[in-house]
C-alpha positions in Angstrom: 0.0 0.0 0.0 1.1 3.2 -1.0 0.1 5.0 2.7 2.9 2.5 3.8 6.1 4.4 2.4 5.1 7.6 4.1 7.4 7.0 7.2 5.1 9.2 9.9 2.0 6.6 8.9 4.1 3.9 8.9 5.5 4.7 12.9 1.5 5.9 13.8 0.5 2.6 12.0 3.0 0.1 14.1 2.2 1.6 17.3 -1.2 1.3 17.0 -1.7 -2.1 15.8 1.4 -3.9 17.7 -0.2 -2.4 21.3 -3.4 -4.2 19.7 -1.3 -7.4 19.6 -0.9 -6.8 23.0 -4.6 -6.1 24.1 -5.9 -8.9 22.3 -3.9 -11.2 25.0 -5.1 -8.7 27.8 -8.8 -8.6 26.5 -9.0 -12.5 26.4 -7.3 -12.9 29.2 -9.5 -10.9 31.4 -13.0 -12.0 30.5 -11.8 -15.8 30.4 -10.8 -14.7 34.4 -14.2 -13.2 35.2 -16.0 -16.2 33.5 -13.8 -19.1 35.1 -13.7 -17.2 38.4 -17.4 -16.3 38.5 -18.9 -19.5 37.4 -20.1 -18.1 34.2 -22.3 -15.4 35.9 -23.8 -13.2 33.6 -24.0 -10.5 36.3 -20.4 -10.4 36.9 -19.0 -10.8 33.4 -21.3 -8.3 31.9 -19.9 -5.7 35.0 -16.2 -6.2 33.8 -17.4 -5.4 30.5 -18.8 -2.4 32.1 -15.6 -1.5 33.8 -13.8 -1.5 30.7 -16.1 0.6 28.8 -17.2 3.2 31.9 -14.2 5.0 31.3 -14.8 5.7 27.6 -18.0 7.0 28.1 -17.4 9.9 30.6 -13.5 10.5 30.0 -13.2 10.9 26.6 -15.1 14.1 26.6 -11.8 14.9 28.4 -9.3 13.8 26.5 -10.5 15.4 23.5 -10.4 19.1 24.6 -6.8 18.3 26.1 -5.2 16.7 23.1 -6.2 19.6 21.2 -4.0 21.7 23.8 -1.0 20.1 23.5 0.9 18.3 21.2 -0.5 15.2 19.9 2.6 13.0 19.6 3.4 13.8 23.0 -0.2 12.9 24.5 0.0 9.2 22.4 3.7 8.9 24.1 2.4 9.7 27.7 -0.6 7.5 27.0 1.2 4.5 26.0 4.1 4.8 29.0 1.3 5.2 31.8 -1.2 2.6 30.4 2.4 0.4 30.3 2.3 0.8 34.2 -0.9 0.0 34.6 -1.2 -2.9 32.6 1.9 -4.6 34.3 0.1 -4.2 37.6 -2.8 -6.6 36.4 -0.2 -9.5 36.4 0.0 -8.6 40.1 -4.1 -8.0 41.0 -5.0 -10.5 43.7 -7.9 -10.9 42.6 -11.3 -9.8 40.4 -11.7 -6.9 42.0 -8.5 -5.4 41.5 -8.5 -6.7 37.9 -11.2 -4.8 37.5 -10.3 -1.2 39.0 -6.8 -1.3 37.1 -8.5 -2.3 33.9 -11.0 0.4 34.5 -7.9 3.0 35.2 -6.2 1.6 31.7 -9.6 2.5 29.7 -9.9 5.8 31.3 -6.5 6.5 29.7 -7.3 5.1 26.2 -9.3 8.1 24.8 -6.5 10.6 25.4 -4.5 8.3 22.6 -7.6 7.7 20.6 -8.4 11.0 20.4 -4.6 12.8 19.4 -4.4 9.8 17.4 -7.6 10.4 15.1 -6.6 14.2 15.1 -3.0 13.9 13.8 -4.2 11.1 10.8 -5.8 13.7 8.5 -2.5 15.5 8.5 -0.4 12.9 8.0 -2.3 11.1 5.0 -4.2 14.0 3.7 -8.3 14.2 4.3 -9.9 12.4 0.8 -9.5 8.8 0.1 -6.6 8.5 1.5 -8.1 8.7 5.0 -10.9 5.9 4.1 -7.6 4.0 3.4 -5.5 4.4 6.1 -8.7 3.6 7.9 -9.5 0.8 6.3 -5.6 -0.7 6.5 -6.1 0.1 10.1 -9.3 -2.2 10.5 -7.3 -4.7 8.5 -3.9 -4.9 10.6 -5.7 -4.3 14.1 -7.8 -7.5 12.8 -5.1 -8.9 11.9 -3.6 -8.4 15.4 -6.3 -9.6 16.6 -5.8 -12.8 15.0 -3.0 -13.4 16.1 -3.6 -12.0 19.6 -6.6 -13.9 20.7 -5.1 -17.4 19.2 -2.0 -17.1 21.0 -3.6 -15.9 24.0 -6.3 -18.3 24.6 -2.9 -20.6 23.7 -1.1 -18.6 26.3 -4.1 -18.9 28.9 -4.0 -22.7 28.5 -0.4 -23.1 28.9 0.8 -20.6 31.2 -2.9 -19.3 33.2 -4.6 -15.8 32.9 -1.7 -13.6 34.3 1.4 -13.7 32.2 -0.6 -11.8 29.3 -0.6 -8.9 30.7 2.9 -8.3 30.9 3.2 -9.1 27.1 0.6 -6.2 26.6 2.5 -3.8 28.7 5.7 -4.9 26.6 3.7 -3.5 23.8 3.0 -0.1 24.8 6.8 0.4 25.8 7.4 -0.6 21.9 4.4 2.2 21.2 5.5 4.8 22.8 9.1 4.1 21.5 7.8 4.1 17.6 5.9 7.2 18.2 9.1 9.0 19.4 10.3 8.6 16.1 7.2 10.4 14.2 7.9 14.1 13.0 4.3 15.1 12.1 3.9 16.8 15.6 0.5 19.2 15.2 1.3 21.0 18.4 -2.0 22.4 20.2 -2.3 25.6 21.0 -2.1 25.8 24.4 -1.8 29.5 25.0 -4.8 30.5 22.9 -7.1 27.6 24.5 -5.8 28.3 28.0 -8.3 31.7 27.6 -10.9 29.5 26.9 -12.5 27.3 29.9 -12.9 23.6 29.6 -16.5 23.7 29.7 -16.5 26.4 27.3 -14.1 24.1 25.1 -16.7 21.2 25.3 -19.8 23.2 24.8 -18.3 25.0 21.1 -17.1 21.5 20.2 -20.6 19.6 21.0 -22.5 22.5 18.8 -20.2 22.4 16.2 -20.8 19.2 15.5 -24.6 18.7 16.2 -25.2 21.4 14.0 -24.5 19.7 11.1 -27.0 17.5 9.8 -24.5 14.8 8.2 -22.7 14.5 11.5 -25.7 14.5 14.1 -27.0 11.8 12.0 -24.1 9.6 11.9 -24.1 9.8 15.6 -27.6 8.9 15.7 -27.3 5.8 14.1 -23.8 4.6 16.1 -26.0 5.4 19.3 -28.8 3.8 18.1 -26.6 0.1 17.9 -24.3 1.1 20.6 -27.1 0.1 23.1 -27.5 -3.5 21.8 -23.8 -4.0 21.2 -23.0 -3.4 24.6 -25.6 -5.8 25.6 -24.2 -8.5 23.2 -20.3 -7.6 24.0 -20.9 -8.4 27.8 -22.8 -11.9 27.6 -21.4 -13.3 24.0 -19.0 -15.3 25.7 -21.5 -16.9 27.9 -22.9 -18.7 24.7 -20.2 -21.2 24.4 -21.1 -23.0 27.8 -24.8 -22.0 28.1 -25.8 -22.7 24.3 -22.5 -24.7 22.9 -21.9 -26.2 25.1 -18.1 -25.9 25.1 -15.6 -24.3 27.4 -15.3 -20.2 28.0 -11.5 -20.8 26.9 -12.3 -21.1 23.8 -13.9 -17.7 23.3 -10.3 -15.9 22.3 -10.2 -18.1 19.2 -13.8 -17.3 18.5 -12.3 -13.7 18.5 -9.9 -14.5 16.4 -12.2 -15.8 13.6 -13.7 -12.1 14.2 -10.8 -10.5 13.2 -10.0 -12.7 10.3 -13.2 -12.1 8.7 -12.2 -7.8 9.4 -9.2 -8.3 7.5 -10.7 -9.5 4.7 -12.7 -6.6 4.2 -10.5 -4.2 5.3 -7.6 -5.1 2.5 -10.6 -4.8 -0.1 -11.8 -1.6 1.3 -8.2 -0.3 1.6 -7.5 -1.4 -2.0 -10.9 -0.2 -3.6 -12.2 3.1 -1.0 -15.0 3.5 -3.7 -16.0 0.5 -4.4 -19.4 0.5 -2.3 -21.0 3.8 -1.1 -20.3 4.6 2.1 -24.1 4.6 2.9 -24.6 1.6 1.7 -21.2 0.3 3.7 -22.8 1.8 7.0 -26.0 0.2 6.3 -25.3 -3.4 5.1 -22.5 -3.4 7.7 -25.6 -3.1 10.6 -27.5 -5.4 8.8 -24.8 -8.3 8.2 -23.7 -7.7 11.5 -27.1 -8.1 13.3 -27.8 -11.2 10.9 -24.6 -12.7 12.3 -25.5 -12.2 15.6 -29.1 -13.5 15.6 -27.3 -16.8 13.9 -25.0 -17.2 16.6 -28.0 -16.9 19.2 -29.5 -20.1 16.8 -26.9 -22.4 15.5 -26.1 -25.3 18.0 -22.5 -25.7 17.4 -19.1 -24.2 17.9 -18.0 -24.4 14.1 -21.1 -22.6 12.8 -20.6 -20.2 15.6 -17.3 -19.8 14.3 -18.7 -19.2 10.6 -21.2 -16.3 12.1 -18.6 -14.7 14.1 -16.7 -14.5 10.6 -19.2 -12.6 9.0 -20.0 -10.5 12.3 -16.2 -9.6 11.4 -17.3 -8.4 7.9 -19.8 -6.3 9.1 -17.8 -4.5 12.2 -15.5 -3.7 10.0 -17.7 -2.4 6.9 -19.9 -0.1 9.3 -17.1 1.0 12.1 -14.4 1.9 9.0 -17.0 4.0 6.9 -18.8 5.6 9.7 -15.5 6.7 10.9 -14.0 8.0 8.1 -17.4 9.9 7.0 -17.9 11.4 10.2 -14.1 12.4 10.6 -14.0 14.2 7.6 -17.8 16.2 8.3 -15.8 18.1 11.5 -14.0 21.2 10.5 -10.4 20.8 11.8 -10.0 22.9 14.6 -12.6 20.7 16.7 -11.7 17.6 15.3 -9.9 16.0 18.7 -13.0 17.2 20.2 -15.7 16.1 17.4 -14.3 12.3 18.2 -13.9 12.5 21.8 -17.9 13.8 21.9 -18.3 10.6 19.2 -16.5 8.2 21.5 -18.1 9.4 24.5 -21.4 9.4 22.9 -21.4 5.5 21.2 -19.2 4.0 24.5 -22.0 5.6 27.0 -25.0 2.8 25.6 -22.2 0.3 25.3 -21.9 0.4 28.6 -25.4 1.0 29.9 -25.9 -2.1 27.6 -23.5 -4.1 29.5 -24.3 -3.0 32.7 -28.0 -4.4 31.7 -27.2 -7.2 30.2 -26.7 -9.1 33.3 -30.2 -9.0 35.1 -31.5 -9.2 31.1 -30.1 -12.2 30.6 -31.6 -13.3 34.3 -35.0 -13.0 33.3 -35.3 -13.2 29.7 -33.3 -16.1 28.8 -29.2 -16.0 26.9 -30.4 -17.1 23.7 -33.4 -14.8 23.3 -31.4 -11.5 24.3 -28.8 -12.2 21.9 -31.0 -12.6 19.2 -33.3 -9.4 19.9 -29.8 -7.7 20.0 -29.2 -8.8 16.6 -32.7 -7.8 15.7 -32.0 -4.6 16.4 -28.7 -4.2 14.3 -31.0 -5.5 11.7 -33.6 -2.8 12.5 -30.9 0.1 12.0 -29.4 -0.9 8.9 -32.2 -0.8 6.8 -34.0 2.4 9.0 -30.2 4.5 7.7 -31.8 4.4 4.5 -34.7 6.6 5.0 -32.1 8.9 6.6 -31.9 12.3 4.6 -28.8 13.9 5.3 -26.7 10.6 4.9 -28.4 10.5 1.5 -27.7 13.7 0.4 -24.1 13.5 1.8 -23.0 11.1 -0.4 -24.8 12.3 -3.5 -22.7 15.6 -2.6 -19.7 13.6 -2.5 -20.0 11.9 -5.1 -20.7 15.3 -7.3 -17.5 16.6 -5.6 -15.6 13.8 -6.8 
């Protein structure tokens, strides 16, 4: 790929996708230790999928009116080097609890990356197709990471127990932080102008900016609208294996990594061919697969053809989430763009995890099987409501006039 031999994408690239590696181990790792420890419980895995998501919801808003004050490479580097500390310390919890605060801590440090991350991009690859490429090669490689990273860790979690991941993740973000000393692209905030400003008056001129434009409060819309039902299914998927499979929770990283396979399939085409599908109809059919995927895995009896529905639940994330993204990225003018993310982030990770937070007593009284599927339903319900949408339909007719 031809984003590749620009050196600044390349470091930006590496350091996101090989501390992916790393949370891939970390990510298995921990829900296979709430499941095991809990005895399958739906209450107390969906509330570690909660912890992990909590902190993306209300700290992002944060994070994206301080990474547009200071310098963006040096906001990834300090992310990177304190979520390195705090992942090491989850080899050393003593137990659930603990797990839980310090993975709660690492999230609540992710958006400040996230958001200078998404920020410097545009400048570094240039705002048209490039940027649905470099998102798209993203997808792929973080898929790809995950791959890897969930076979070898569930591999890892047989062999050497939940722990010693975690140490292999915080590896990664010394690597991270190390690659991203070496990018030049800086995009310095400006700290001096925005100290006049207040936070709160930061955040408010960020949130109207964005909601007034039609395009953008409507992407939003529909994120929000599946963000409730994906948190629901995020927190309790796992439970399927014993409850419905009948098969052990260790084997949900490998389940994972048929996910990512299946996202970096699509995301080599749609880094190869940007136009090759509408990104409306990308959004759409990318809710649609995905909710079809998910109502199949809340019906098939077996682990293989749970495994072929969580490969095309990977063909759908990554259809919807790379599009979305890149359309909604480039409808934010670019002096609120940190901020225009960090209000998305905050905005789409708040239902995740109200979603997972409910999914517990959900499951409790409606049944596993039959919450997964209306989750799915819903997906379903979202895909093929976007198309009645008006601004998203007259956004891309105006792109596609512009091009």
């Amino acid at each position: 790929m031809g984003l590749l031999r620009l050196r600044d994408f390349l470091l930006l690239f590496l350091s996101r996708n090989i501390s992916r590696l790393g949370d891939s181990f970390t990510s298995g790792a921990l829900i296979v230790f709430a499941a095991i420890t809990s005895h399958n419980s739906p209450v107390a895995v969906s509330l570690v999928w909660a912890a992990t998501y909590a902190p993306r919801s209300f700290f992002s808003f944060v994070a994206g009116v301080y990474a547009e004050r200071w310098d963006k490479r040096t906001a990834m580097i300090a992310a990177d080097l304190l979520r390195m500390v705090l992942v090491a310390g989850l080899y050393f919890a003593p137990n659930l609890v603990v797990l839980v605060v310090l993975a709660f801590c690492v999230n609540m440090v992710r958006p400040l990356y996230t958001t200078a991350y998404q920020a410097l991009l545009p400048n570094v690859v240039g705002r048209g197709d490039e940027l649905m490429q470099a998102n798209s090669l993203n997808q792929s490689a973080g898929s790809v990471a995950d791959v890897v990273g969930f076979a070898f860790g569930g591999a890892a979690i047989a062999l050497v127990g939940v722990r010693p991941p975690f140490l292999f993740d915080a590896l990664t973000y010394l690597v991270s932080a190390i690659l991203l000393g070496g990018v030049v692209q800086r995009l310095a905030g400006d700290a001096t102008a925005k100290a006049k400003a207040s936070f709160l008056h930061d955040l408010t001129h960020g949130a109207a900016t964005v909601f007034r434009s039609a395009l953008s409060r409507s992407l939003i819309l529909q994120m929000v609208a599946v963000s409730l039902p994906l948190g629901v299914f995020n927190a309790i998927v796992i439970l399927l294996l014993p409850q419905a499979y009948h098969a052990s929770a260790k084997l949900f990283p490998y389940f994972e990594a048929v996910q990512g396979a299946g996202m970096a399939f699509l995301g080599v085409a749609l880094a190869k061919w940007p136009r090759a599908v509408g990104r409306r109809h990308l959004v759409n059919l990318g809710f649609a697969v995905t909710g079809m995927a998910v109502v199949g895995m809340a019906l098939v009896p077996t682990v293989s053809w749970g495994m072929v529905m969580y490969f095309a639940l990977g063909l759908g994330n990554v259809a919807f989430s790379a599009a979305l993204v890149t359309w909604y990225r480039q409808s934010l003018p670019d002096e609120i763009r940190a901020r225009g993310m960090s209000i998305y982030s905050s905005l789409i990770n708040l239902p995740i995890f109200l979603g997972a937070v409910l999914s517990g007593p959900i499951v409790l009284a409606a049944g596993l099987v039959p919450t997964v599927a209306v989750a799915g339903v819903l997906f379903v319900a979202v895909g093929g409501a976007g198309y009645f949408i008006r601004a998203t339909r007259e956004g891309e007719v105006a792109s596609a006039a512009a091009s």
